[in-house]
Every structure is written in structure tokens, then in C-alpha cells.
gemmi code that builds the backbone of each chain (N, CA, C; Angstrom):
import gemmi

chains = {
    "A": [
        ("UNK", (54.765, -72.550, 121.327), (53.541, -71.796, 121.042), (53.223, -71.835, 119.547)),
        ("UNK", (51.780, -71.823, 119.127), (51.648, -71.839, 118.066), (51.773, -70.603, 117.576)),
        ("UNK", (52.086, -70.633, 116.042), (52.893, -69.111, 115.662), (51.375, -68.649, 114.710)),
        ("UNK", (51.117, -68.033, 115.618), (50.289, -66.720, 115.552), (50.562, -65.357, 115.838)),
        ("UNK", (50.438, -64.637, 114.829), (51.161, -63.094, 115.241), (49.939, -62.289, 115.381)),
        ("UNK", (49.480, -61.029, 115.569), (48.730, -60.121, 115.404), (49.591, -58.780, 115.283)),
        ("UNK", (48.925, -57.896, 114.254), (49.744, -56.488, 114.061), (48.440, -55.654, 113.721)),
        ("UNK", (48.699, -54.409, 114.116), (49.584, -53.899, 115.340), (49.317, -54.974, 116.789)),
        ("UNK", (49.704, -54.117, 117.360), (49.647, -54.588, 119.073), (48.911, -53.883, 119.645)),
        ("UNK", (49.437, -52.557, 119.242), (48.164, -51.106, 119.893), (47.902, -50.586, 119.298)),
        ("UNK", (46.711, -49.811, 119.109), (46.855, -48.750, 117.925), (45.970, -47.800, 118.724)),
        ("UNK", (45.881, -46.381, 118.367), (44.942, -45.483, 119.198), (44.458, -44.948, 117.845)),
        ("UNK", (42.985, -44.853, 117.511), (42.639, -43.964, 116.592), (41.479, -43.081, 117.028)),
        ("UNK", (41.096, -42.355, 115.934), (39.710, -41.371, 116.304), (38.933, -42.120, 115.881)),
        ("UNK", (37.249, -41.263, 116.106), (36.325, -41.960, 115.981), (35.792, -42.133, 114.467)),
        ("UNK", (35.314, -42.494, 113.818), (35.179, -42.284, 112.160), (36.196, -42.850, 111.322)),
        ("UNK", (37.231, -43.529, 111.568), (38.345, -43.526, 110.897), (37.994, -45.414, 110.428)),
        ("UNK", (38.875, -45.389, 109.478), (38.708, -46.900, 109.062), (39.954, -47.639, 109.782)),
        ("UNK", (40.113, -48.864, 110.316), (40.715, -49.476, 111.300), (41.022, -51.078, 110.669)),
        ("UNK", (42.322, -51.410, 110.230), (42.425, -52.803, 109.821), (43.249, -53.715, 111.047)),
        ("UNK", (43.059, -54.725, 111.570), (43.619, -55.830, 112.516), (44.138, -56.998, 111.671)),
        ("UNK", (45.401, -57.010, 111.666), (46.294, -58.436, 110.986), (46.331, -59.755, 111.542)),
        ("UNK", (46.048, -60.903, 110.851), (45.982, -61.966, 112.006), (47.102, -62.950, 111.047)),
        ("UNK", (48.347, -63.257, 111.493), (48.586, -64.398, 110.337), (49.256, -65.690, 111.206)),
        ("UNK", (49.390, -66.716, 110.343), (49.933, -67.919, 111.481), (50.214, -68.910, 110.458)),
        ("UNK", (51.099, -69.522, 110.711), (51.859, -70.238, 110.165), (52.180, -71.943, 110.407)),
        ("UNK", (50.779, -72.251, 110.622), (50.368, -73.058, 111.342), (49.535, -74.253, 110.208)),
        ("UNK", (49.124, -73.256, 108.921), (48.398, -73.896, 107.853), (46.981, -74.277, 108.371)),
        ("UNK", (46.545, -74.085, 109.645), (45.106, -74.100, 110.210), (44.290, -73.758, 109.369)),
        ("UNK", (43.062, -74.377, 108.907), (41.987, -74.278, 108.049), (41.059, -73.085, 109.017)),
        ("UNK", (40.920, -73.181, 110.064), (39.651, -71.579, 110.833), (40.681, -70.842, 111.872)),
        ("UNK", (40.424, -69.924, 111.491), (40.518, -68.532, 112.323), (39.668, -67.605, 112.511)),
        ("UNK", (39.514, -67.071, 113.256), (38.542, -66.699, 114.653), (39.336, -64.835, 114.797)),
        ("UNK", (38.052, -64.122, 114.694), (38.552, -62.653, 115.218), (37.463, -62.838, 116.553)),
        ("UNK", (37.891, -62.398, 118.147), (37.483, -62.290, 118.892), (37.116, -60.920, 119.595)),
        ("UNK", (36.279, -60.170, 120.598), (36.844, -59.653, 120.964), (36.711, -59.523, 122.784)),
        ("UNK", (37.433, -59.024, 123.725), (37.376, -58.761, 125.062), (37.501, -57.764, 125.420)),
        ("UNK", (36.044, -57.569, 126.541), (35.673, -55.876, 127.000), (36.942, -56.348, 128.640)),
        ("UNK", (36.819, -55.696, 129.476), (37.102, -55.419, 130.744), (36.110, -56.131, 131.592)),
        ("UNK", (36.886, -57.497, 131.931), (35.607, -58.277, 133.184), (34.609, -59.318, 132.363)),
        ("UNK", (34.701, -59.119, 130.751), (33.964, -60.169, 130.415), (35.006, -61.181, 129.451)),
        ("UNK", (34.015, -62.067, 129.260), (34.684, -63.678, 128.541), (35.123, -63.140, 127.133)),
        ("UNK", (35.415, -63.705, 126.226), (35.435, -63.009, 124.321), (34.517, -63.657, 123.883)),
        ("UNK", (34.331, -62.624, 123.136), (32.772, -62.581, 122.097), (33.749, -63.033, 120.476)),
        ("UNK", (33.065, -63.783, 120.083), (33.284, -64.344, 118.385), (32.879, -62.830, 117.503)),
        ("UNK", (33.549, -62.267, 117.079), (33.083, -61.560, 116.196), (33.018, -62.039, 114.716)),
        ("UNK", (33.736, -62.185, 113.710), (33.834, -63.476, 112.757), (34.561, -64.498, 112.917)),
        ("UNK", (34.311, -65.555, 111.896), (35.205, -66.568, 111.784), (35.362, -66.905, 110.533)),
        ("UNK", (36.255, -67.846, 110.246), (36.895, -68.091, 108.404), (36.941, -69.830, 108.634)),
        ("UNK", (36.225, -70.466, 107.768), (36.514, -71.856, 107.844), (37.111, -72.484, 106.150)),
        ("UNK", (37.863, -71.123, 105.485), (38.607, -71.010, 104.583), (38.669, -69.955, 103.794)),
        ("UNK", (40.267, -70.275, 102.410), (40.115, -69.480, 101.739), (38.827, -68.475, 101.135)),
        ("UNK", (38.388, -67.634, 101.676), (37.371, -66.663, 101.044), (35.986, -67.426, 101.592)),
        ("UNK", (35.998, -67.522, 102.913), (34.666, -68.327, 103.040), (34.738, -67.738, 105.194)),
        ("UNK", (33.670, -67.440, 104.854), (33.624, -66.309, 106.409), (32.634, -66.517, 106.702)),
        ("UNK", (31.937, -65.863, 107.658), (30.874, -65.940, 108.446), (30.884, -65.589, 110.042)),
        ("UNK", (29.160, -64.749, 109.762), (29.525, -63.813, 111.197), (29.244, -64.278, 112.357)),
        ("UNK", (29.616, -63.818, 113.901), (29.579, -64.214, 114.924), (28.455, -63.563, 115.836)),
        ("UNK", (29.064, -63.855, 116.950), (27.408, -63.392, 117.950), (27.635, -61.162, 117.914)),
        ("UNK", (29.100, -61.153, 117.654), (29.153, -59.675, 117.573), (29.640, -58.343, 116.457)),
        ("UNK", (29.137, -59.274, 115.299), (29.681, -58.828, 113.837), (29.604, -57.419, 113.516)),
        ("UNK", (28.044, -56.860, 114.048), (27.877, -55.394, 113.729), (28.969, -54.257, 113.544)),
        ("UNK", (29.292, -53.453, 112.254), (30.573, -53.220, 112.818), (31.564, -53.237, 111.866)),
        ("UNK", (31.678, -54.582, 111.649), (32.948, -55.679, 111.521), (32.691, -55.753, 110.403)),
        ("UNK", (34.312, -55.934, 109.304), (34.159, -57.257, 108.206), (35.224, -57.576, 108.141)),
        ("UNK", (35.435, -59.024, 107.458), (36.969, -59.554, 107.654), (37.256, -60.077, 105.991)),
        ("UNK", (38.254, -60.231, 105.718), (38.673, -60.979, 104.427), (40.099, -61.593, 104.621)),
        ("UNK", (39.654, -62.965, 104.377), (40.808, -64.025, 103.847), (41.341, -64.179, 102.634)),
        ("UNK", (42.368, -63.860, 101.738), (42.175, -64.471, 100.539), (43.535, -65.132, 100.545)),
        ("UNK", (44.182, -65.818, 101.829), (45.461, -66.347, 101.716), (44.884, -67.786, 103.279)),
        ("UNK", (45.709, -68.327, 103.077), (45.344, -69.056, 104.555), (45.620, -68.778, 105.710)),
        ("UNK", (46.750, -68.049, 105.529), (48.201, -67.703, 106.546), (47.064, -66.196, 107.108)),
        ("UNK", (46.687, -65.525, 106.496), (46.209, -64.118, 106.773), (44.540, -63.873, 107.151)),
        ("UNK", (43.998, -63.507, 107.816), (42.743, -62.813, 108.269), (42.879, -61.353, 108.527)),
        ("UNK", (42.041, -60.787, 108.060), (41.532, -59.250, 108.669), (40.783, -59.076, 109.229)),
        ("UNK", (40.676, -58.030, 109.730), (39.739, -57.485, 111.150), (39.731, -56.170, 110.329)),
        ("UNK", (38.837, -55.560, 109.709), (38.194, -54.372, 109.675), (36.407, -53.597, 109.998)),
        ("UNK", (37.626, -52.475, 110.447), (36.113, -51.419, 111.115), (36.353, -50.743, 110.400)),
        ("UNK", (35.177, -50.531, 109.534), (34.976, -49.830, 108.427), (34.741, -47.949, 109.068)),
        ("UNK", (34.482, -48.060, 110.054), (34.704, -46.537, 110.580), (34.221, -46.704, 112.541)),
        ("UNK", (35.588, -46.653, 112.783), (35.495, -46.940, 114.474), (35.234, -45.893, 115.378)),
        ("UNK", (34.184, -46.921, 116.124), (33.420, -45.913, 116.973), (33.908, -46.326, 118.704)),
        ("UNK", (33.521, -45.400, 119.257), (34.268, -45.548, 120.450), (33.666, -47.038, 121.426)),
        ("UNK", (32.911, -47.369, 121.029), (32.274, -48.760, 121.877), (33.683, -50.104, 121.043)),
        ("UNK", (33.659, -49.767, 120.053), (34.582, -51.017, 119.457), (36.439, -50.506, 119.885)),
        ("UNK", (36.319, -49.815, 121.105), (37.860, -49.832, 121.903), (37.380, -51.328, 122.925)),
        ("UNK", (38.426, -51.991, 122.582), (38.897, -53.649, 122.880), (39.743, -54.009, 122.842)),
        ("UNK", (39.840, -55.079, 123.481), (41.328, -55.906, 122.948), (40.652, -56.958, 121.922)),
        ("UNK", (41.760, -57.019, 121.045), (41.032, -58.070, 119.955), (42.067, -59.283, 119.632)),
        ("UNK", (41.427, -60.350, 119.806), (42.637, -61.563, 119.547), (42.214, -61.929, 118.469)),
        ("UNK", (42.623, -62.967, 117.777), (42.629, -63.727, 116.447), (43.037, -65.230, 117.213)),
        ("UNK", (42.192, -66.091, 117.023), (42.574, -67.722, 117.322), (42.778, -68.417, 116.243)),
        ("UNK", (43.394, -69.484, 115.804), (43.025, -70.452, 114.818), (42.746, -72.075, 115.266)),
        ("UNK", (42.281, -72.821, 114.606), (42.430, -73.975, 115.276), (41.926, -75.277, 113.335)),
        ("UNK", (42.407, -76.457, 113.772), (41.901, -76.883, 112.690), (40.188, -77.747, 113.145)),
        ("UNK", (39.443, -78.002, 112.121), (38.562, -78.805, 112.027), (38.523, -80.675, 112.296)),
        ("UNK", (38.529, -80.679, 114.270), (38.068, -82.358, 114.366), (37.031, -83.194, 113.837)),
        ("UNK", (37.316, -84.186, 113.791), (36.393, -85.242, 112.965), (36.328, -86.032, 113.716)),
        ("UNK", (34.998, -86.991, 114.418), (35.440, -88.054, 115.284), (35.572, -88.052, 116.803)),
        ("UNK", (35.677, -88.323, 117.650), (35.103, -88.558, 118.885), (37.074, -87.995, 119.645)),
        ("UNK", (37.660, -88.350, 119.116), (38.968, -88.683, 119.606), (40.015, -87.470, 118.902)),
        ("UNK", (39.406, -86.294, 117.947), (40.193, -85.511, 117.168), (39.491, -83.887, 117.548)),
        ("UNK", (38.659, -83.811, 118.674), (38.696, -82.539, 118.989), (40.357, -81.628, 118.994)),
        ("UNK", (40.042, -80.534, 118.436), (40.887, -79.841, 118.495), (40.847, -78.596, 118.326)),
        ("UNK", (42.114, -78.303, 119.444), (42.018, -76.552, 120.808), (41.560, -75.599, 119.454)),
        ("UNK", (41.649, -74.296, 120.187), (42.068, -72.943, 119.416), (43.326, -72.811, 120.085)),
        ("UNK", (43.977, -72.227, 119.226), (45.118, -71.330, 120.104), (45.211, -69.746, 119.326)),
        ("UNK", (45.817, -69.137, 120.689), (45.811, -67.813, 120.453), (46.615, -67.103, 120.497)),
        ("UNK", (46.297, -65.793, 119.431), (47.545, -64.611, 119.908), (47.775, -63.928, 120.494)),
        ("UNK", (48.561, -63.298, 120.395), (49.000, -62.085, 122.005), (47.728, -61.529, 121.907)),
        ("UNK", (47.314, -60.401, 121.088), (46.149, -59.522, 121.356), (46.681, -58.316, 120.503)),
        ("UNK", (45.188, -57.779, 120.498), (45.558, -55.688, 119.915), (44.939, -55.264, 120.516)),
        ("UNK", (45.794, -54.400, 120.962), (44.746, -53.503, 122.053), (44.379, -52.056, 121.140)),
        ("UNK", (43.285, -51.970, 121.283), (42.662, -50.813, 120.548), (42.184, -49.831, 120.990)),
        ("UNK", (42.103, -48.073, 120.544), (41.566, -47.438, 121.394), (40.857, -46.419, 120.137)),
        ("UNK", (39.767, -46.551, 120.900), (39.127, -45.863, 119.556), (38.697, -44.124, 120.747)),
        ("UNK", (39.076, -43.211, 120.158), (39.006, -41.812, 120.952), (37.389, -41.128, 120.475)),
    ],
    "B": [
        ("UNK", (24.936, -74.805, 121.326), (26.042, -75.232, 122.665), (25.198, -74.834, 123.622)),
        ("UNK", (25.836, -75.701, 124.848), (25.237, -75.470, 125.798), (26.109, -74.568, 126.504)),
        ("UNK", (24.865, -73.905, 127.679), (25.302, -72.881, 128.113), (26.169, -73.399, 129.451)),
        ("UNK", (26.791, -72.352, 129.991), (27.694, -72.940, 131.532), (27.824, -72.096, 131.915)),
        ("UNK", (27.692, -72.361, 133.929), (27.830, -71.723, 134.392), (28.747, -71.963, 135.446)),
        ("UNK", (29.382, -70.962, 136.072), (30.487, -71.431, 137.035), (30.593, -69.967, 138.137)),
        ("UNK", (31.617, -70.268, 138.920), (31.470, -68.811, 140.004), (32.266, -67.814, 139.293)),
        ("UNK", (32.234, -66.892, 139.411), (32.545, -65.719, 139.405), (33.783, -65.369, 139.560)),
        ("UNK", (34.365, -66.167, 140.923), (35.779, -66.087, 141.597), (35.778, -66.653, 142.555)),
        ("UNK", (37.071, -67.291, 143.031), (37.610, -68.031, 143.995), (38.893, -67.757, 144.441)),
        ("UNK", (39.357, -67.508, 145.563), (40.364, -67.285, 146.393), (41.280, -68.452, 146.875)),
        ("UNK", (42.462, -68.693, 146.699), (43.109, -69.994, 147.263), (44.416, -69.282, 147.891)),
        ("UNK", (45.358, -70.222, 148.538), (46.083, -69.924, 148.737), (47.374, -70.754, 148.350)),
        ("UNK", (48.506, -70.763, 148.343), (49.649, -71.660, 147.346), (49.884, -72.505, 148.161)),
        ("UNK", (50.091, -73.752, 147.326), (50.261, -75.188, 147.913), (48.687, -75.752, 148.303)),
        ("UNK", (47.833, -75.410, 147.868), (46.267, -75.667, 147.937), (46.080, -76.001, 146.698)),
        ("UNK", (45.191, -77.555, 147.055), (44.263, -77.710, 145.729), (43.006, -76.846, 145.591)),
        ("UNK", (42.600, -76.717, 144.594), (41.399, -75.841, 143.920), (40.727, -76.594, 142.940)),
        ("UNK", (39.829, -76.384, 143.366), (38.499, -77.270, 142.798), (37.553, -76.390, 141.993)),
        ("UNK", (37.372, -75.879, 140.972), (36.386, -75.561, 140.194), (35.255, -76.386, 139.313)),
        ("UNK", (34.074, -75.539, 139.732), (32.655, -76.800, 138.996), (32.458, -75.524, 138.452)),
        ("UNK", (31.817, -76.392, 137.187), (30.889, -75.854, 136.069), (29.836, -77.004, 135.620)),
        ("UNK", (29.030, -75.901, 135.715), (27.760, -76.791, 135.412), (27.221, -76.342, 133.786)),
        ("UNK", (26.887, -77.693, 133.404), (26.438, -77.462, 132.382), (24.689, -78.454, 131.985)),
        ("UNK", (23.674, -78.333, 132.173), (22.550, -79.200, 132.514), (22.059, -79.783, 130.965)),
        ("UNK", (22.500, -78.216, 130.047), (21.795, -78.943, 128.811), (22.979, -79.252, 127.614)),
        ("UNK", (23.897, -80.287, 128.200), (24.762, -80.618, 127.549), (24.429, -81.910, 126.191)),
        ("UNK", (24.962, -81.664, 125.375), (24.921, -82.865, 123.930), (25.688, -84.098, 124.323)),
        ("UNK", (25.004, -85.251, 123.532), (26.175, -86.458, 123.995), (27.547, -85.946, 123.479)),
        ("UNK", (27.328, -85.226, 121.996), (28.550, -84.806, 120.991), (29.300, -84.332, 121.554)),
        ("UNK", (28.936, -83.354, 122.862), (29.734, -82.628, 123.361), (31.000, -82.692, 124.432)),
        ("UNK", (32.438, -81.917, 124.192), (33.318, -82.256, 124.936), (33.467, -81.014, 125.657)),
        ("UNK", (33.814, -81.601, 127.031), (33.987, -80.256, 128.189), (35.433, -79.984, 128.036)),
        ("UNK", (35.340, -78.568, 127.965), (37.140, -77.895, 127.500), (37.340, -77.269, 128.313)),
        ("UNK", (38.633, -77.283, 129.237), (38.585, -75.961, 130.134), (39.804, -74.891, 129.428)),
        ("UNK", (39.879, -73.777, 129.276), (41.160, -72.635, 128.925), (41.399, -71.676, 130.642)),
        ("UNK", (42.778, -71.577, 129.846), (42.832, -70.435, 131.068), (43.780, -69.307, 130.511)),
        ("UNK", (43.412, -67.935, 131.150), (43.917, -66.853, 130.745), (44.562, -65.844, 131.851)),
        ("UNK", (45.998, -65.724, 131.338), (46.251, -64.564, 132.068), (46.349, -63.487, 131.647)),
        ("UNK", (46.571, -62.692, 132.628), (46.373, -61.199, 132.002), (47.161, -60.447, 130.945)),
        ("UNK", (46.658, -59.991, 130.041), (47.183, -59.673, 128.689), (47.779, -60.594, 127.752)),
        ("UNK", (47.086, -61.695, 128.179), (47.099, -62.864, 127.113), (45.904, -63.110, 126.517)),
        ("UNK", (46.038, -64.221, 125.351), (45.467, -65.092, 124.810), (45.055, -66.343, 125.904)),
        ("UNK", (43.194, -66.655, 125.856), (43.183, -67.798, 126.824), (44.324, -68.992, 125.899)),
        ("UNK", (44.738, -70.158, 126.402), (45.052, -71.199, 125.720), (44.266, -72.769, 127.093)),
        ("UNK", (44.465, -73.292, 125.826), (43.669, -74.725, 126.285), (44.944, -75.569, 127.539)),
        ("UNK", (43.782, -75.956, 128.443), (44.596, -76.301, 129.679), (44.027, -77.863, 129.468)),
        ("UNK", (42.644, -78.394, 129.588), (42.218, -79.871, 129.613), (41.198, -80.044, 128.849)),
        ("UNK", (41.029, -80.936, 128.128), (39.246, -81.829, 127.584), (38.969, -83.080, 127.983)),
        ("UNK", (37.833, -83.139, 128.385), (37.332, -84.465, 128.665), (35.909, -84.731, 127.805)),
        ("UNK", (35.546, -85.869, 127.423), (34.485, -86.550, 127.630), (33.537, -86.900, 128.696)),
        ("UNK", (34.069, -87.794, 129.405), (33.512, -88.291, 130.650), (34.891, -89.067, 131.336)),
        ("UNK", (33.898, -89.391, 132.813), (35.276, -89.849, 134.082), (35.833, -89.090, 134.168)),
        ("UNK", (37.103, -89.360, 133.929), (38.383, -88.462, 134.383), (39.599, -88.242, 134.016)),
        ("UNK", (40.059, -86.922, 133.405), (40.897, -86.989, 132.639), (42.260, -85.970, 133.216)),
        ("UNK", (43.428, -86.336, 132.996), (44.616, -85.949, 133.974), (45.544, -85.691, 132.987)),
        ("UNK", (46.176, -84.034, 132.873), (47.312, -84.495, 132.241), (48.333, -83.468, 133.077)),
        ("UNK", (49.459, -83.050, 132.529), (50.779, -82.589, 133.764), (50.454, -81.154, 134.050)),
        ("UNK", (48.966, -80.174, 134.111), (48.580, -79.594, 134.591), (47.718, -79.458, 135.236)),
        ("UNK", (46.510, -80.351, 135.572), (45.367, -80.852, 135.795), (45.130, -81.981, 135.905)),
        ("UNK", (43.633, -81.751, 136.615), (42.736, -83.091, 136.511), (41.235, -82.730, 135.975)),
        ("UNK", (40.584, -83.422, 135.564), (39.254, -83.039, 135.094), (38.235, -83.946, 135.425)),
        ("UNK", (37.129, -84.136, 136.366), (36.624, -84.964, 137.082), (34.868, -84.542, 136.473)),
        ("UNK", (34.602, -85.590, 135.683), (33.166, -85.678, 135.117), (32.219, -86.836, 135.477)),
        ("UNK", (31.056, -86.445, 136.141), (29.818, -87.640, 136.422), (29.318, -88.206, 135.194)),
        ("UNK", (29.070, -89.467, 135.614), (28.480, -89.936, 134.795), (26.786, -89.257, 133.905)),
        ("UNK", (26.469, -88.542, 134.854), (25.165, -88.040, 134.049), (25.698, -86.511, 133.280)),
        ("UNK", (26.928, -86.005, 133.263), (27.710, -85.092, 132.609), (27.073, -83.885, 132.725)),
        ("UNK", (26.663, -83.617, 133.280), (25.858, -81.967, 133.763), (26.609, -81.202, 134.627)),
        ("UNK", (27.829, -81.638, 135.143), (28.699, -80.994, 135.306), (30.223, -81.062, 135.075)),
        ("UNK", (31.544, -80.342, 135.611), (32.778, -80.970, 135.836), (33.309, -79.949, 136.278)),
        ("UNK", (34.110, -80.853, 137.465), (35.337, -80.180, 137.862), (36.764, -80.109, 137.618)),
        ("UNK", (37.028, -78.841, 137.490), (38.372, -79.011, 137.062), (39.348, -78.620, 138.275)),
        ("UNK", (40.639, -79.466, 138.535), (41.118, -79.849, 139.969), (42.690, -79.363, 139.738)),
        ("UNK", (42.921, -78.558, 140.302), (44.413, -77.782, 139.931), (45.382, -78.301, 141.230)),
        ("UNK", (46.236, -78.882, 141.181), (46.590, -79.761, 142.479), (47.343, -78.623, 143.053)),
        ("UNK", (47.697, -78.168, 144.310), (48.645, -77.644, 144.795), (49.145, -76.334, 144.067)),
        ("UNK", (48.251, -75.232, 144.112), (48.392, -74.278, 143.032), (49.742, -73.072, 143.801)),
        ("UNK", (50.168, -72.375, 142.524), (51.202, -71.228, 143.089), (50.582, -70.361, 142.543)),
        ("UNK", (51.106, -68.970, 143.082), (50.732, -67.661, 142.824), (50.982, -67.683, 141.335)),
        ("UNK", (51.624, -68.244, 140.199), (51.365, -68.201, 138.807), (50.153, -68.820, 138.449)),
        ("UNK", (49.501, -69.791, 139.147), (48.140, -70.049, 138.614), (47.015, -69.088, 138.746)),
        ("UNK", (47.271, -67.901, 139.622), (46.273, -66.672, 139.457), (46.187, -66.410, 138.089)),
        ("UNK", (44.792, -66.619, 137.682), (43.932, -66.525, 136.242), (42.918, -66.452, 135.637)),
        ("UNK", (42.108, -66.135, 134.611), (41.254, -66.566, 135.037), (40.695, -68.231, 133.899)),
        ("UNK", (39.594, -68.881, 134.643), (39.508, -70.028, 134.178), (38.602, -70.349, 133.589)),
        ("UNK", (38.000, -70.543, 132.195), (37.038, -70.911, 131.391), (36.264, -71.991, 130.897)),
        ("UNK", (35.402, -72.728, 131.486), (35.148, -73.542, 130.761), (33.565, -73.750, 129.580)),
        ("UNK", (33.961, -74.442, 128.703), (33.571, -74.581, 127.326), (32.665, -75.983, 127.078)),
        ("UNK", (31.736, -75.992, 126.077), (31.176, -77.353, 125.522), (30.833, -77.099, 124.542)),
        ("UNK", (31.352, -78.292, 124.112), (30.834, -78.216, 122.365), (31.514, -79.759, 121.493)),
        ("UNK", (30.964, -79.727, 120.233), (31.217, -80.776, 119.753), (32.348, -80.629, 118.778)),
        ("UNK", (33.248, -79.672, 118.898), (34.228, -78.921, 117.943), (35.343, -77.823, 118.774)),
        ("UNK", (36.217, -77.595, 118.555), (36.782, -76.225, 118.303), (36.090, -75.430, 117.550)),
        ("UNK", (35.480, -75.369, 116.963), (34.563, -74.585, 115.994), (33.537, -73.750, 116.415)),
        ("UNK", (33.962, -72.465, 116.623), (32.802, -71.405, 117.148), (32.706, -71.470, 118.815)),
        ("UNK", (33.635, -71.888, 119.864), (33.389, -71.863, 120.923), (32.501, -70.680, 121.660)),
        ("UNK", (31.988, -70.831, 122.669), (31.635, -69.539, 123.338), (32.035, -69.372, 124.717)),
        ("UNK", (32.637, -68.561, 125.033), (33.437, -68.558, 125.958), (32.443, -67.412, 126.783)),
        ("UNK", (32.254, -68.520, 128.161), (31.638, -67.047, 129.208), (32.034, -66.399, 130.059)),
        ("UNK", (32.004, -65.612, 131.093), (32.560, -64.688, 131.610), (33.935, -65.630, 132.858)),
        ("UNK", (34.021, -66.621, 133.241), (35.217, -67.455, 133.684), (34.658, -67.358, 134.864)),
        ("UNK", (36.169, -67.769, 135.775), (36.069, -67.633, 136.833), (37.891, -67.062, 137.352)),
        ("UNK", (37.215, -66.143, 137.981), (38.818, -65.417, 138.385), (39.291, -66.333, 139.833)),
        ("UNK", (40.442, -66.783, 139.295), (40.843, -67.626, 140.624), (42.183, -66.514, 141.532)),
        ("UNK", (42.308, -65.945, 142.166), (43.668, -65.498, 143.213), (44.244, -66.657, 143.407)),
        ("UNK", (45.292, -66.578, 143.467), (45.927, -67.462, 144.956), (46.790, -66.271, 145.486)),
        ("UNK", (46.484, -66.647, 146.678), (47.674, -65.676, 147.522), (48.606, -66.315, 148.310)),
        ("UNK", (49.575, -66.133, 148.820), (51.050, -66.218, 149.559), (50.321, -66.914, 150.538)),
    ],
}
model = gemmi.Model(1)
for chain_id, residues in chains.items():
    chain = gemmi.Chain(chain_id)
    for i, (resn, *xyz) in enumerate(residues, 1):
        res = gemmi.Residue()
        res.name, res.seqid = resn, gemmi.SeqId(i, " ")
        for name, pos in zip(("N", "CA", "C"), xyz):
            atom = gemmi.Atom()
            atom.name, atom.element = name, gemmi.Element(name[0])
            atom.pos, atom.b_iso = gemmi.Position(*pos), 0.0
            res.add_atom(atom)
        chain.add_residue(res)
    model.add_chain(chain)
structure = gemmi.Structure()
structure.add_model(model)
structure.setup_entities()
């Protein structure tokens, strides 16, 4: 498996509170990916990083901000969590194909399961 | 990217092949069909990609027409660990996938 960690795993907080998600991997992958999954649906892109200090938002950013300033590391912060952003949240990475013959996967981490009260 | 669509869910039973289509009509030449699959309280991870024809590796098969508006992905002889659910993807990258709601496959005993 590719070594991708996420920390915490669970976390339960209140509503209003500021909320950080760890993504790191050791993989030296140039993009990583904060996702997230409701109950019954597919994952939504919330940001993505296609490097050191270089981000950009997804179809579900509202919310959200993330900062890279290492390769190995991504954040996931909710600047004050509200009860709709209780999810599970993964972190993917994958590197950048070139070429007809160099597509290449994401892979992913366990998950955080979040509970915003 | 183009969009895709596929069922909802499918029921099999073990030692049955399973056949899943996804259609995709407004696909790019650029684009490669990816399938993932996810179990529960996981991370999806990547199961097959194809281009076109047909592509096989020691979990699958992946069966694409020549006019590429659709593909099936062909799980030979499935067991109750292949209950999952199954995603498939297009695009000209790993980069920004969009992943839609799958298809929940059972198998039962």
C-alpha cells in the first residue's frame, strides 16, 4: 500500500470550533487531493495541491482551506465547523502522467471520520 | 470530464461473473476509462484502466467498443469479498478525478 497516513482517524467536535485534518505520505507524489464522502454518495474533491504552496479549489471548497508548505504534508482546515461538514474525509495523492501510456492512479488513505455536533 | 453513468446496484451471487457497464457518450479521445473500487471504511483504490479493446489484469477484465461510449468492467467468478462498491472514472489524468455515486455490487452465498 502506498504510505499514506491521515490523523486523526476520528475526531468529534462542536459546532464553531476550528478543525485541522493531517494528510502525509511518503511517497514524494507531486498532488494530493482532500476529498470528502457523505453516506450513499461518490467523494466530492474538496481541494487539491499540485505542489509545494500551490492549491486550488474543488467542486466543494466552501468551508475549506488547505496549506502545503512541505511535500510529504497537506491540511484540511475548517476554519469553524458546522454540522453539514460531519464526513468522512480522505486525502489521495497521485503523481502527474504525461503521454498516452503514463496515466497514473490516486491512491488513498484510510479516512477521518468527523463529527461535527 | 465526461460525465458517467452506471446502475445504482447489482446483486450476484459467488462463483458468478459480473458484468458492469458504464456509459459514458461524451467522452475525449484524451480520455482513459478507470474503474476503483471501495469497501466499506476504506479508501476507493484503483482496480483497471483502459483506453480501448480490452484490457485484463489478475483482477479483472475491462471490455471497451470501438466507438468508446461505453465499458464494461467483467469481475470473473466473484466471492463474497468482492461486495463493494464500484466506480468508474474518465479523464485524461489522475488529476482532479470525479468520482460518481458507483455502483453497489452484493454478492451473496
Amino acid at each position: 500500500d502506498a504510505g499514506i497516513t491521515q490523523s486523526p482517524r476520528h475526531k468529534v467536535t462542536e459546532t464553531g470550533t476550528p478543525v485541522t485534518l493531517r494528510c502525509h505520505q511518503t511517497e514524494n507524489h507531486r498532488y494530493m487531493y482532500w476529498y470528502r464522502q457523505d453516506p450513499g454518495h461518490g467523494l466530492r474533491l474538496i481541494h487539491y495541491s499540485y505542489g509545494v504552496k500551490d492549491t486550488d479549489k474543488g467542486e466543494v471548497s466552501d468551508g475549506y482551506s488547505v496549506s502545503r508548505s512541505k511535500t510529504e504534508d497537506f491540511l484540511l482546515t475548517l476554519e469553524s465547523a458546522t454540522s453539514s461538514q460531519t464526513s468522512v474525509y480522505f486525502c489521495a495523492i497521485s503523481e502527474l502522467g504525461a503521454g498516452e501510456n503514463s496515466y497514473n492512479e490516486q491512491f488513498f488513505g484510510p479516512g477521518t471520520r468527523l463529527t461535527v455536533l | 470530464l465526461a460525465k458517467t453513468t452506471q446502475p445504482i446496484s447489482m446483486d450476484s451471487y459467488e462463483g458468478q461473473e459480473v458484468n458492469i457497464t458504464c456509459s459514458h457518450n461524451n467522452i475525449a479521445t484524451n480520455d482513459y476509462i478507470t474503474w476503483y473500487q471501495q469497501f466499506p471504511s476504506q479508501g476507493p483504490r484503483f482496480i483497471i484502466q483502459g483506453y480501448k479493446t480490452k484490457v485484463t489484469n489478475e483482477v479483472a477484465s475491462l471490455f471497451i467498443p470501438a466507438d468508446r461510449k461505453s465499458s464494461t468492467l467483467s469481475l470473473p467468478r466473484v466471492s463474497l469479498s468482492d461486495t463493494a462498491v464500484y466506480y468508474c472514472l474518465v479523464g485524461d489524468s489522475s488529476y482532479k478525478l470525479i468520482f460518481g455515486s458507483g455502483t453497489r455490487l452484493l454478492v451473496r452465498p
